[in-house]
LUMLUMSE-910379 format. One record per atom (N, C-alpha, C, O, CB): x, y, z. Coordinates in steps of 0.1 Angstrom, whole numbers, plus 5000, padded with zeros to 4 digits. Glycine has a CB too. Layout:
N
XYZ...
This chain:
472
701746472570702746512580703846582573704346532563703146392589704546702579705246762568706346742585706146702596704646932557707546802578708946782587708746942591708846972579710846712578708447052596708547142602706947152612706347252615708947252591706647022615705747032623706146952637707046862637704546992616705446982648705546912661705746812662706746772668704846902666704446732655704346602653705346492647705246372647703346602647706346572641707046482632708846512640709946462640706746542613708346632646709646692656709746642663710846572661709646802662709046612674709246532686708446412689708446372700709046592696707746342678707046222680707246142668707746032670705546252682707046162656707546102648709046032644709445912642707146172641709746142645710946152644711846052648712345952642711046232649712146132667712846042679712345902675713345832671712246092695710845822676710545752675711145652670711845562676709945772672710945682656711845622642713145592645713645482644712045722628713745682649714845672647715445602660716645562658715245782643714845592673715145532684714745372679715145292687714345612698714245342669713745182671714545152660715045042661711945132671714845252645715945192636717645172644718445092640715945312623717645242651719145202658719145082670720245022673719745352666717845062677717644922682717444792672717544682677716444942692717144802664716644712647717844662651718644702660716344792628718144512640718744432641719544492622718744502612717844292646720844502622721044592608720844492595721344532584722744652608720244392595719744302590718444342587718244352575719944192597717644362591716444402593716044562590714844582588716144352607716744672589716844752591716444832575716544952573717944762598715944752567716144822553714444812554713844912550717344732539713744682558712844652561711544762566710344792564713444562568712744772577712344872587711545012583710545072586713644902596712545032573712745192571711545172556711045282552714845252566711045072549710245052541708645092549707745162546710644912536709045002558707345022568707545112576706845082586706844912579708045202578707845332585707945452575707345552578709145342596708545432562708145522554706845502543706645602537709245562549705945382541704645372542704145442551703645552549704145252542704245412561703545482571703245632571702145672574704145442582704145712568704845832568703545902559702645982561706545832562704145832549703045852536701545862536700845942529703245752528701145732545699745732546698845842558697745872556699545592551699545902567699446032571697946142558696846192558701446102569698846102553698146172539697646162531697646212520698446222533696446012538695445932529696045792526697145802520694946022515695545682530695745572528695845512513696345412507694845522535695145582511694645532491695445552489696045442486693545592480696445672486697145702479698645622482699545622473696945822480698745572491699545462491700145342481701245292479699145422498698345302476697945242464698945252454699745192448696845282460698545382456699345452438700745422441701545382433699245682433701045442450702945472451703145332451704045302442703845572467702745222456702745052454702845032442703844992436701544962460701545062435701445022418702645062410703144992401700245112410703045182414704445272405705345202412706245252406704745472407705845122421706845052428706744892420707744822415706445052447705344852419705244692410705844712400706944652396703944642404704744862391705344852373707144872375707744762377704545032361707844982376708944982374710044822378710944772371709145102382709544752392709944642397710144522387711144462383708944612407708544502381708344422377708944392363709544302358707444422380708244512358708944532343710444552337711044552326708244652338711044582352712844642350713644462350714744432345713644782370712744392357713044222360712844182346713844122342712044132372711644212335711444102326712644192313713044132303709344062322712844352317713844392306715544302312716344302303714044612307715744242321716644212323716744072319717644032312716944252333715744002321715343862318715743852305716643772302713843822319715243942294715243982281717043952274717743882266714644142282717244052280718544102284719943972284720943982277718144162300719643872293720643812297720143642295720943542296720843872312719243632293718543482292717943452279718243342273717143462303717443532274716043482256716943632247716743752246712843542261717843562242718643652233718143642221718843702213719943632232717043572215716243602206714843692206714043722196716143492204714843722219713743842228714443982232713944052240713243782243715643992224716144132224715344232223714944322230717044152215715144202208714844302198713244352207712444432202714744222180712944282219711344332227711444422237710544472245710544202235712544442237713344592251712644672245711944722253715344652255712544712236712144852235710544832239710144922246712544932218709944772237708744732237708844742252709544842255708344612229708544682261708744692275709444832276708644902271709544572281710144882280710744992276709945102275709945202282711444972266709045082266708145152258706945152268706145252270707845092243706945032274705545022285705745042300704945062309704844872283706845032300707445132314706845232315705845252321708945182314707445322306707345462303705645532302705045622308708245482287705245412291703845462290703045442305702145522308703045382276703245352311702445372323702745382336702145342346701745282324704045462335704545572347704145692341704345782349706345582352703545732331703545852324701745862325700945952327704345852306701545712323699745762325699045732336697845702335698745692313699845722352700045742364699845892368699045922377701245702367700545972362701346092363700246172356700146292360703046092355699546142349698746212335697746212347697846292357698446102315697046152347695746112355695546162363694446212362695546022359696246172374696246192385696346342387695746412394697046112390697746382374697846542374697346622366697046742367698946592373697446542356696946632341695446662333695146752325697646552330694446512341693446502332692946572331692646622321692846442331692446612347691646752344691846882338691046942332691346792352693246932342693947022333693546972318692847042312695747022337693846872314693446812300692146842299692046932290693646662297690946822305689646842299689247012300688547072292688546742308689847042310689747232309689647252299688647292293690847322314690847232295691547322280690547262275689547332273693247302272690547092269689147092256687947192256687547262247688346952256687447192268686547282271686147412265685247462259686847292281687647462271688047622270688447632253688247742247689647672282688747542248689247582236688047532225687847602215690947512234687147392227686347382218684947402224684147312222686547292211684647522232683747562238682347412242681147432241683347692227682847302246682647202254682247202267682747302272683447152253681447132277681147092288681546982294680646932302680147092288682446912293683146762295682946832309683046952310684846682288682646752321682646722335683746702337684346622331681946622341684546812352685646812354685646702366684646712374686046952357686646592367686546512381686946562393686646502403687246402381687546672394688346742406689046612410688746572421687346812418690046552400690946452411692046512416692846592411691646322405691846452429692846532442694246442438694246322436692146492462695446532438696946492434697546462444697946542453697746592428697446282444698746272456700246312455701046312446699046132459700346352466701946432475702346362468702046242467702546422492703646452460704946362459704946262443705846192437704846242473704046292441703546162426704546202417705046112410701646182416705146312414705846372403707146322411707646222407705646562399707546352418709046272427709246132423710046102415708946252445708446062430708745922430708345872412709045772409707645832443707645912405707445892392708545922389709245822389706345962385709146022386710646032381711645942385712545902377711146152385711645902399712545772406712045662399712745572393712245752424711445672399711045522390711145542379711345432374709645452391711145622369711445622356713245612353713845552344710745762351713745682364715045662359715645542365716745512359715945772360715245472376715545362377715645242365716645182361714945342387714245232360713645162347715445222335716545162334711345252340715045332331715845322318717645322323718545302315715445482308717645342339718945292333719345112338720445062339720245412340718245062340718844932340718444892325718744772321718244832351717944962318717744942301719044992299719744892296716345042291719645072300720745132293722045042300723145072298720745312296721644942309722944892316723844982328724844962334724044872303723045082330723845172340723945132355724845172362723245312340722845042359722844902372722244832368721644832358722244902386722444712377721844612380720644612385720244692393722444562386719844512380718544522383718144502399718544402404717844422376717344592409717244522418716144392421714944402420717244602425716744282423715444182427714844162444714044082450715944022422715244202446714744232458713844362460714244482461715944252465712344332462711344502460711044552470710444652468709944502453711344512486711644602494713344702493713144822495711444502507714244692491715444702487714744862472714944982469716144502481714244762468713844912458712545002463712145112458713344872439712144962469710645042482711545132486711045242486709744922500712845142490713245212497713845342488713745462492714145132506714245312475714345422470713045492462713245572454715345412463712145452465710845562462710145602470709445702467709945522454710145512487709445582494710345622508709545622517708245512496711245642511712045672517711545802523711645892515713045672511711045852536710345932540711046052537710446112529709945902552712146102539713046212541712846282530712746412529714446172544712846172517713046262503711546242498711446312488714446202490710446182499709346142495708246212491707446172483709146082502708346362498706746442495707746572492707146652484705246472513708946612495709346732483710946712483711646792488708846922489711446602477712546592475713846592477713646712477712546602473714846582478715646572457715346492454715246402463717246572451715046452439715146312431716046252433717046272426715046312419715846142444717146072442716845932436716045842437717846072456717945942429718445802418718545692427719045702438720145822409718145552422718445442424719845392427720345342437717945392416720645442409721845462411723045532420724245522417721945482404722645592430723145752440722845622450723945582455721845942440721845562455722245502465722045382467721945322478721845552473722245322453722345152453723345082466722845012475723145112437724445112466725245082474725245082488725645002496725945142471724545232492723945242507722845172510722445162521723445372511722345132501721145032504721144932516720444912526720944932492722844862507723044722510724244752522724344672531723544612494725144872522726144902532725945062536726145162529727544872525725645072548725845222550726345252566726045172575724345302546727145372568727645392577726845482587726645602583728745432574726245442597725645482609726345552617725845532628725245392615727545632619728245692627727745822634726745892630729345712620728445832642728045972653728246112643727446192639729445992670729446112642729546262635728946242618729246332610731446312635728046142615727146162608725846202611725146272603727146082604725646152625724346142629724546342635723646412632724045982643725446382640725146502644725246632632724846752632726046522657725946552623726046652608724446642606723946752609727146572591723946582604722646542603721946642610721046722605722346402608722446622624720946662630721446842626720446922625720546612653722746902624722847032621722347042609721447122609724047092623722547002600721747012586720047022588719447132585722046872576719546912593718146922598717847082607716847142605718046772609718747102615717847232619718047372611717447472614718147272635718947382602719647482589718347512585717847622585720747422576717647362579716647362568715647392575714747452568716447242561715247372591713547392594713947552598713047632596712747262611715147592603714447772602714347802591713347862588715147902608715647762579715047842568713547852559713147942552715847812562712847682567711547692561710647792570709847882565710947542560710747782583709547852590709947982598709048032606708847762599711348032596711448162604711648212585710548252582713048202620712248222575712248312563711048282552710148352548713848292556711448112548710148122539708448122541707548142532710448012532708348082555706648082563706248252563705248302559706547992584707148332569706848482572707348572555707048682552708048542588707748512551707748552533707048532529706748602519708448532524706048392530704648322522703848412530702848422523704348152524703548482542702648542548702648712538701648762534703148532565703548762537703248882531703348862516703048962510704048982535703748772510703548722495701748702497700848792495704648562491701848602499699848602501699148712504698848752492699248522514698848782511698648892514698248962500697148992495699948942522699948992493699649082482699148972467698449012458701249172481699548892468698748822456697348792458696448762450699348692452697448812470695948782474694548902469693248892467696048782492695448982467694949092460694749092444695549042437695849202463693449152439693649192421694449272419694549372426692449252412695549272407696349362401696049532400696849622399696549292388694249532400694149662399694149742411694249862410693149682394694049652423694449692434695549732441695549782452694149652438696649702431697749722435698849832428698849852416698149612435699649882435700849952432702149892430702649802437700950032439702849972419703949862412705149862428705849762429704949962392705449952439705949882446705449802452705949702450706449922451704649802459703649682464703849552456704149442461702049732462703649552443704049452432704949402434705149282439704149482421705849492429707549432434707849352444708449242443708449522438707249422456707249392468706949212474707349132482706349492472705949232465704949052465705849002461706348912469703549002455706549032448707348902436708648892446709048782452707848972415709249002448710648952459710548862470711248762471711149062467709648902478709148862488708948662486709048572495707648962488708548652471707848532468708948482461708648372456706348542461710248512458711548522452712448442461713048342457712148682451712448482476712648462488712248342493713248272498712248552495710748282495710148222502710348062496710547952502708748282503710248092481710347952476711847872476712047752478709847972461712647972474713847982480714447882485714947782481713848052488713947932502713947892512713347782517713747722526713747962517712347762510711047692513711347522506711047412510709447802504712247562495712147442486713947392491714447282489711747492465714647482496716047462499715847432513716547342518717147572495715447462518715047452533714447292534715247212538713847582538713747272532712747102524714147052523714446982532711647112503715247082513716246972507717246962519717946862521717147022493717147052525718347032541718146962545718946872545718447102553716746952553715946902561715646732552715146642559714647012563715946712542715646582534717446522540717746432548715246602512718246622535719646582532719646512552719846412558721146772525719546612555720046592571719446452581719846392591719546742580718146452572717546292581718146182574718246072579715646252582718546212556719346062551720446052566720545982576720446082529721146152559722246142575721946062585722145942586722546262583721246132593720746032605720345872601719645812608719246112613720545842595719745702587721245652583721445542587718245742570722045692578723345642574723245642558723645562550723745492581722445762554722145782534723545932537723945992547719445862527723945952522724146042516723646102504724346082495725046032516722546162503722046242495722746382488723446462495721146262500722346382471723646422464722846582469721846582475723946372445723646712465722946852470722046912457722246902445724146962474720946972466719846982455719847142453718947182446718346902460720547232458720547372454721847422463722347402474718947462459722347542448723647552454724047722451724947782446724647432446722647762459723247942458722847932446723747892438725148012460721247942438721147972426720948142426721248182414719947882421720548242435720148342432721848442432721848572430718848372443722748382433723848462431724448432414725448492410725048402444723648342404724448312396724248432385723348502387724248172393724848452376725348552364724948502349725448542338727148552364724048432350723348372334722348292341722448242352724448272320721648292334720248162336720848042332720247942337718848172325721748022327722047902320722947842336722847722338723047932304723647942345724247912358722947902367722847812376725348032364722247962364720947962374720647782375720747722386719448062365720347712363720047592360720447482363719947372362720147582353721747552368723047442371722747442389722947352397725247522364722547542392722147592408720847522411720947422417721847772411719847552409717947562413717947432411718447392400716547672403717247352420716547242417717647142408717447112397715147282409719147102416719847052409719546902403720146842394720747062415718646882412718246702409717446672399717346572392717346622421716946782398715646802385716646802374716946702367714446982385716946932373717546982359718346902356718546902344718147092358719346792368720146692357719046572353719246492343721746622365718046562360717446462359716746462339716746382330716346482373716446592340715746632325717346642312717546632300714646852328717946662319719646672311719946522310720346502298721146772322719946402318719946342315719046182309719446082304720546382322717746212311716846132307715846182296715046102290716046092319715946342292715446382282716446482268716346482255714446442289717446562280717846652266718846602258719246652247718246782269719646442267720846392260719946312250720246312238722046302271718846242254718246162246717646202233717446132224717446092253717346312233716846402225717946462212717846522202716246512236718946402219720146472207721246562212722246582206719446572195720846632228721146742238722146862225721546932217722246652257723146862225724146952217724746922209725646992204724847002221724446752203725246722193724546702182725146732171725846622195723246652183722546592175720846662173720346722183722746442179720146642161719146762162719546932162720646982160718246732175718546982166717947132172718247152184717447142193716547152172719547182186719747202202718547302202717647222204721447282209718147382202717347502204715447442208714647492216717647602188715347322196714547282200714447132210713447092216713947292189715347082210715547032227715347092237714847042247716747002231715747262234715547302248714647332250714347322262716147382254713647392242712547422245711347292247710247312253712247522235711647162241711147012248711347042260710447092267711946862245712447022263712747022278712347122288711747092299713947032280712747232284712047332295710447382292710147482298712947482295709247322284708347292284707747162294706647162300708347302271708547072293707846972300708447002315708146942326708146822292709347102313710047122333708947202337708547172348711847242337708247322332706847392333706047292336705647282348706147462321705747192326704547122330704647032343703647012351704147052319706046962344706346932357705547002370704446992375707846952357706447082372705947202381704147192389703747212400706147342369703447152375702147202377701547212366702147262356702047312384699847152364698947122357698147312355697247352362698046982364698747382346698747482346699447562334700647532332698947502356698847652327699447742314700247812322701347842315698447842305700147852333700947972337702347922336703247972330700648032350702347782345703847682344704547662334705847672334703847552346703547602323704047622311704547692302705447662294703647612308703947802304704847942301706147992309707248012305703748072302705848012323707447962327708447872326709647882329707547942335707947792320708847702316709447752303710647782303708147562315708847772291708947842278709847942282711047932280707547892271709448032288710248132288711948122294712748202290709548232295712148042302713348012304714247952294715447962293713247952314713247882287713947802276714447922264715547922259712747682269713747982263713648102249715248202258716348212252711448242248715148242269716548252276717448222274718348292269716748212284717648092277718547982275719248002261720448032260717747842276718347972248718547982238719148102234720048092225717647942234718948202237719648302233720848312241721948342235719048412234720748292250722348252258723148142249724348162246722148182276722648052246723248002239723748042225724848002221722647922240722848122217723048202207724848292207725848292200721748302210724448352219725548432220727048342223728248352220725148532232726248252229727948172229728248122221729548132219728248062237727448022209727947962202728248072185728648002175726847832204728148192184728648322178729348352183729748462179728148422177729948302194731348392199731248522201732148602198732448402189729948572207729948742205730248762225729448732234727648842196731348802226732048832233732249002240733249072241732748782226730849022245731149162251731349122266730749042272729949272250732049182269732349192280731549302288731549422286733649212278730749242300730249262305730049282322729249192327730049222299730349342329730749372346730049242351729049202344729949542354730449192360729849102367728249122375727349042376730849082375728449262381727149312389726249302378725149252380727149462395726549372368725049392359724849232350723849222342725349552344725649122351725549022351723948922357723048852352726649002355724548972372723948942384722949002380722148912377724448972397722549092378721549212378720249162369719049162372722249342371720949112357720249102347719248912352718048882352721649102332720548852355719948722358718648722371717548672372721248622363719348812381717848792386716448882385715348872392718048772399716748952376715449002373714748932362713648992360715649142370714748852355714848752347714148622355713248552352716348722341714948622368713948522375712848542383711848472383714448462383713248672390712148732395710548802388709548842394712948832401710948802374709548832366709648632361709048612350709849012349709848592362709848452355708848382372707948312371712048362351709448432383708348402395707148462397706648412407708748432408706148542391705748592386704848502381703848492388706548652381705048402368704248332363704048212370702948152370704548312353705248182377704748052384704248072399704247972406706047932384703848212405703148222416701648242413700948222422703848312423701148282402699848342402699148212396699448112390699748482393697948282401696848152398696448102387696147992385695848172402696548222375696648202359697448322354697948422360695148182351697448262338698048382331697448522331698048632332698048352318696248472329695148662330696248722342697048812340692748642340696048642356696448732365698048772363698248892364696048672377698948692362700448702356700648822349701548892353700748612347699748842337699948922329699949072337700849162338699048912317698149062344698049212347698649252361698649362365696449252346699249132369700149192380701949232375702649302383700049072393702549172362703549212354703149352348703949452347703749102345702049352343701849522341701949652348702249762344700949532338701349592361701549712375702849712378703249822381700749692389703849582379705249582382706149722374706849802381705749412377706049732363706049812351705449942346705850042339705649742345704349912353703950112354702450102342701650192338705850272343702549932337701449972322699949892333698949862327702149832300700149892341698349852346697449962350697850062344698249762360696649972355695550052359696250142371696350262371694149962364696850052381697250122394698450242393699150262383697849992404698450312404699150462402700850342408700950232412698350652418701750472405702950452409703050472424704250462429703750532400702250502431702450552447703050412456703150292454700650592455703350472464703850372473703350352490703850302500705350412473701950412485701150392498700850312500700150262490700350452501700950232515700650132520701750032521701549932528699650102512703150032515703749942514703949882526703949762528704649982508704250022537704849962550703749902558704149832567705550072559702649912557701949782563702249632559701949532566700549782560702949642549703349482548704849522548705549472539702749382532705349592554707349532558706849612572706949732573709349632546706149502586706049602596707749512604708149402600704149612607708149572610709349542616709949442618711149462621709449562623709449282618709249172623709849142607711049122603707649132630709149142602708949112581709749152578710649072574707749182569710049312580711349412571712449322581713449292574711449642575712649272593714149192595714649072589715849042586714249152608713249002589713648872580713048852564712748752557712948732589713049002559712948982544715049022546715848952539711549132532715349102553716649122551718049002552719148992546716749232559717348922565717848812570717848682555718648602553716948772585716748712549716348622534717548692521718048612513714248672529717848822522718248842508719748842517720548832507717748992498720248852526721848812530721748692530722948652530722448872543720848582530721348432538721248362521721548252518719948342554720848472510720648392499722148412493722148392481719348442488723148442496724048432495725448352504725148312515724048532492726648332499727048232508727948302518729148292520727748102501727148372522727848432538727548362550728248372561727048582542726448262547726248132561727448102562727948142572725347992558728148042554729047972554730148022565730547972576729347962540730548162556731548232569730848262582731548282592732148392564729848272583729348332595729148192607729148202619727648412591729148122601728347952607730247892611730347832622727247802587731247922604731947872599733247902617734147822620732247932581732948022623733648052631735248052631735848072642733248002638736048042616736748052614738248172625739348142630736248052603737448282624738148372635738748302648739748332655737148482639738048222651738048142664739348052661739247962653736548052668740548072669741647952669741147832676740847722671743048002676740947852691740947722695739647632690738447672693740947722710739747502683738847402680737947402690736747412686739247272679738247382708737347332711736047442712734847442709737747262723736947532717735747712717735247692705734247612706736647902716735347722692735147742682733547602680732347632677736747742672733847482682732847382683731647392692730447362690733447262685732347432707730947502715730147612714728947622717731147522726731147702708729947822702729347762690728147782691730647992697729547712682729147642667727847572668727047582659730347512661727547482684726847382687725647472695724547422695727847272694725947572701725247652708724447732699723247742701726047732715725147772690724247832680723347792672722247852671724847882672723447692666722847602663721347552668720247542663723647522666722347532685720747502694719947632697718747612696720947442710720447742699719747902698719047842686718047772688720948062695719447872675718447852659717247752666716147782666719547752642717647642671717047552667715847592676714747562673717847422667715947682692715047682700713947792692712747772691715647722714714747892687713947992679713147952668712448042664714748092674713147852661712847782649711347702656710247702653714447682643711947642666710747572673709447682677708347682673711447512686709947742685708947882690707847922676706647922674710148042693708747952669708047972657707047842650705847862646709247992648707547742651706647652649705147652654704147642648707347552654705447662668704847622681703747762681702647742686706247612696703947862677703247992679702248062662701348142661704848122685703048002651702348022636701447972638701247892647702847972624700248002628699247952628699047952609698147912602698348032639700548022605700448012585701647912583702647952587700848202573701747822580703147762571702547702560701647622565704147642579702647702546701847692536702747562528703947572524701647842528702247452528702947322522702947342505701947312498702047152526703947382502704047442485704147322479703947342467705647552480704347172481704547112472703447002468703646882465705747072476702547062468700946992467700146952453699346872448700047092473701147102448701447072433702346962422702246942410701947192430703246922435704046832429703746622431704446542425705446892437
């Protein structure tokens, strides 16, 4: 069940949320544990399993690091050991399920082998909640909370429906507190429901009709294609994920709301920023501090070691994150090798001064051939649709055919996609021009519901909306 569907619009939803506000607020943490199992199992019962097992180990093992901890002070020196077995079997959770076969490929491919591939199918979400549970574990190793003993109480920060199948990572620590106290108010509950409808057009009126002509053209071999056409796909697919993965975090952010959560913000206008290194700080904010803080500080981050080769640890394993795939991997690499030279230049003091536009300019074309690798199905294909982008593939430079894929419908909301990726919502949403409050709040609220009726229609009438996070 994904949140830009019917079922979760007007049946799921209302539901939930009509019987958590009749609940007894005692009962209510309870509540929200068995209704987000539930949520989950939508999408295979088994796999429930797994997300229970990853809820014991972290549970169980974060209790005996604390036991350790505060009771058998001659059993210190065994934290790392536990610690160590945390890690190893949230990691060979994660391996299994995502990697092995990717793992036996490659032996294969590389020592010309036949090992039998298992085709294991990747439960939703495994890379999310694996990360939730990993940083829960090390920071009650590191002393950063308290352990919870209570394992419904921690059920809730791994399976919490809203953030559960495409995120933000949210920390144990982020909402320890709301756990046990949270405010249920009205002008929460309607911030909420406007956040909630922000995120479902931007998923199915920009990023669903951008995944329609992105497909389309990747759907195609590179030799079939022309470098605008090319272009055309990667922007297009520039756009969608966008939207698609920020649109997801609205729509997460806006039902904690309704629930009485505050979730921290998971993208913040990354396609306006002026270095990759700002890009990083924007895209997928839960991630990147998540890897800044559980891998590149630990690693030595800028003080200690190879900053250079931290970063490339890190943004190697943010590739592999992503997806059981070379292509990921190499996107990942290549951002890192970025990075590093950005860093180069800063830490030389080489100081040119440079216009802001060709700033911009530079950063997103950098991302936009960096989407590129993480949209195609492998590297072979990466390479030779980056070659037509460029003029060095087989295909002519013509530009015939383009406008079958921008027919009028497309060409409005690819345009509606490259203005809304900047923060002109804000002023536009913001009705500022408007003096009187109360005018200014009924047109605000009106609009809103316009979006929200058009957003629905759309729902109600697609027959493509493509669940991107399947990989995750």
């Amino acid at each position: 069940m994904v949140f830009s569907s019917i079922i979760f619009i007007f049946g799921f939803l209302p539901i939930v949320l009509l019987l958590y506000y009749v609940c007894n607020k005692e009962y209510r943490n309870i509540y929200l544990a068995i209704v987000s199992f539930l949520f989950y199992s939508f999408g295979g019962p088994k796999y429930l399993i797994i997300m229970c097992i990853s809820i014991l180990i972290n549970y169980s093992l974060s209790l005996l690091i604390n036991y350790i901890t505060n009771v058998k002070e001659e059993l210190k020196r065994n934290r790392r050991l536990v610690l160590f077995l945390i890690v190893f079997l949230n990691l060979l959770l994660l391996f299994y399920f995502k990697y092995f076969d990717f793992t036996l490929h490659t032996i294969n491919g590389i020592f010309n082998t036949s090992i039998p591939i298992k085709n294991i199918i990747l439960p939703i979400g495994i890379s999310f909640y694996t990360f939730q549970g990993l940083s829960y574990s090390l920071d009650v190793y590191m002393g950063k909370i308290k352990v919870q003993k209570n394992i419904i109480n921690l059920a809730i920060n791994f399976s919490f429906f809203p953030h559960l199948i495409a995120g933000p990572i949210v920390r144990f620590k982020d909402v320890n507190d709301q756990i046990y106290h949270r405010e249920c108010t009205s002008d929460k509950f309607v911030e909420g429901i406007h956040r909630f409808i922000i995120g479902l057009a931007k998923k199915v009126i920009i990023a669903d009709n951008m995944a329609y002509v992105t497909d389309q053209i990747f759907g195609l071999e590179p030799s079939n294609l022309t470098a605008p056409i090319a272009w055309l796909g990667i922007i297009c697919y520039t756009l969608q994920i966008y939207f698609d993965f920020s649109g997801y975090s609205d729509m997460a952010i806006g039902l904690g709301k309704m629930f009485g959560f505050e979730f921290l913000e998971n993208f913040n206008y990354p396609y306006i920023s002026k270095s990759i290194t700002e890009f990083w700080r924007r895209w997928h904010i839960s991630l990147s501090s998540w890897f800044r803080d559980y891998l590149y500080i630990p690693l030595g981050g800028n003080r200690k070691g190879n900053v250079y080769f931290n970063l490339i640890v890190v943004f190697f394993v943010t590739g592999l994150w992503h997806g059981a795939s070379w292509n990921f991997i190499v996107w990942g690499l290549y951002y890192g090798v970025f990075l590093i030279f950005e860093r180069i230049f800063k830490q030389f003091n080489i100081n040119i001064k440079i216009p802001a536009p060709i700033k911009w300019f530079y950063t997103i074309i950098v991302v936009i051939i960096g989407w590129v690798f993480f949209r195609s199905p492998d590297l072979t294909y990466a390479i030779g649709y980056l070659k037509v982008m460029f003029g060095l593939g087989q295909a002519t430079l013509s530009n015939i055919n383009i406008l079958w894929y921008m027919q009028p419908e497309y060409l409005f909301i690819f345009l509606l996609g490259v203005i809304f990726s900047f923060p002109i919502k804000n002023k536009l949403l913001s009705f500022d021009f408007i003096k009187n409050k109360k005018t200014r709040f009924v047109i605000y609220n009106f609009s809103l519901f316009c979006l929200f009726i058009i957003a629905i229609v759309y729902v109600m009438s697609s027959t493509y909306s493509p669940f991107i996070y399947f990989r995750f």
